[in-house]
SEMI-815249 format. One record per atom (N, C-alpha, C): residue in three letters; x, y, z. Coordinates in steps of 0.001 Angstrom, whole numbers, plus 500000, padded with zeros to 6 digits. Example, Ala and Ser with C-alpha at 12.3 -4.5 7.8 and 13.67 -1.06 7.14 Angstrom:
BEGIN
ala513190494310507800ala512300495500507800ala513200496700507800ser512850497750507080ser513670498940507140ser512900500030507870
END
This chain:
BEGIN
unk478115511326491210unk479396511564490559unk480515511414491596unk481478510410491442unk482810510175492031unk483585510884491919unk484813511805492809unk485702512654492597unk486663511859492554unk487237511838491432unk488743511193491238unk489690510935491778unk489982512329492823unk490978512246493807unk490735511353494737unk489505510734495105unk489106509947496917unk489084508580496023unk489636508242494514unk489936506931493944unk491004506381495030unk491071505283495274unk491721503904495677unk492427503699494845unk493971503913494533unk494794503004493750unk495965502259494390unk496254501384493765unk497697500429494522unk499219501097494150unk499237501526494949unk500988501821494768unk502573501302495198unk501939499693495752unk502809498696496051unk502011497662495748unk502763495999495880unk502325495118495903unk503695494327496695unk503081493796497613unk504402492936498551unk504187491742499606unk505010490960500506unk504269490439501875unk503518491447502398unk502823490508503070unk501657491214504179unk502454492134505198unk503904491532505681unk504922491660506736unk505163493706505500unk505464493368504472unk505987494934503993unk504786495550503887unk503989495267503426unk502844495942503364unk502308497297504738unk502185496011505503unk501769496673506784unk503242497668507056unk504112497341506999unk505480498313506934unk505412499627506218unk505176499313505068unk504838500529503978unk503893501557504374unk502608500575504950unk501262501541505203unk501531502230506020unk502420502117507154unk503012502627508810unk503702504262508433unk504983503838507559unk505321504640507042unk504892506036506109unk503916505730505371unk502764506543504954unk502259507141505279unk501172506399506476unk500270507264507688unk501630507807508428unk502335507561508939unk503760508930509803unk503960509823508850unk503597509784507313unk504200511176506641unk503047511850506118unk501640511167506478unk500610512296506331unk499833511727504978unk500410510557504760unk499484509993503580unk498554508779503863unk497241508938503795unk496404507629504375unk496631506576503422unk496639505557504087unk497076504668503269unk496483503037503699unk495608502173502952unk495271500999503209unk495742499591502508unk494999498576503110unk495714497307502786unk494702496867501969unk494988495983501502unk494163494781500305unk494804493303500551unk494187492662500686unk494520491193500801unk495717491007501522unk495802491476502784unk496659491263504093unk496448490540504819unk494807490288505053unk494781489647506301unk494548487929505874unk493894487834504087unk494224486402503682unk495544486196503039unk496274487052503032unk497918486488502956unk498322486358504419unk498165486319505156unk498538486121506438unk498128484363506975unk496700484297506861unk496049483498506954unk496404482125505915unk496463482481504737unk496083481664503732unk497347481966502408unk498470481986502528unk499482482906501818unk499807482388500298unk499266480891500657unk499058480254499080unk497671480560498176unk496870481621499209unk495668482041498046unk496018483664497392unk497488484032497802unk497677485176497543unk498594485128496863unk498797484709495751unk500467484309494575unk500390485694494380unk499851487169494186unk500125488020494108unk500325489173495168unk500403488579496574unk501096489275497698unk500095490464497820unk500495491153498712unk499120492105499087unk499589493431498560unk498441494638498607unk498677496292498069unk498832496908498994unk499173498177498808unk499295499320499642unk498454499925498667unk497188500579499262unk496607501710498523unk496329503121499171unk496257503847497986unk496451505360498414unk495403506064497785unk495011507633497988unk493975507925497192unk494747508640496156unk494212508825495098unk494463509383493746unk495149510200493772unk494547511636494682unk495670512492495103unk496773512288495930unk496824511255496552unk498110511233497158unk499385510077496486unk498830509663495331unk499660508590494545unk500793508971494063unk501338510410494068unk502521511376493429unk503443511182494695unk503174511412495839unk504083511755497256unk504097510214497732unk502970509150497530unk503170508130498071unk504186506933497265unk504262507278495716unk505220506696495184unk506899506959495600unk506783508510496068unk508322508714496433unk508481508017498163unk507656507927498636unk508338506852500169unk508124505424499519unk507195504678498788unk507824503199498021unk508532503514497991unk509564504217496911unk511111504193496231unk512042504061497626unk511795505444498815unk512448505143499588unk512339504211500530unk511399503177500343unk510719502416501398unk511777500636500637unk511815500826499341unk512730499673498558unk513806500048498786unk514108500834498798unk515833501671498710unk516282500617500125unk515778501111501455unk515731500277503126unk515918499153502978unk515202498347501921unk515092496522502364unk515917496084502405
END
């Protein structure tokens, strides 16, 4: 049985360049946070028409949506 909270969800989608920006920002405020298709948008950026994720775990998808907002607010 899987605990819901240690779910993987995406709470951005962007360049590889924001991505890795976003995730930085995250981990400094205490939220772990990983990439999805960063390192073949980097590589290969025409196999990624949908730009890469920021993912977070389940429980932290409430606090990690409010640094996105402030993380778009910056650009």
């Amino acid at each position: 049985m899987t605990d819901d909270n240690t779910k993987l969800v995406p709470v951005f989608n962007g360049t590889p360049m924001e991505v890795e920006m976003l995730c930085q920002v995250l981990k400094d405020n205490g939220i772990e946070a990983s990439m999805k298709n960063q390192l073949i948008g980097m590589v290969a950026p025409h196999h990624t028409l949908d730009g890469a994720d920021v993912l977070v775990m389940e429980k932290d998808k409430e606090a990690a949506l409010k640094w996105v907002e402030e993380f778009k607010k910056a650009e």
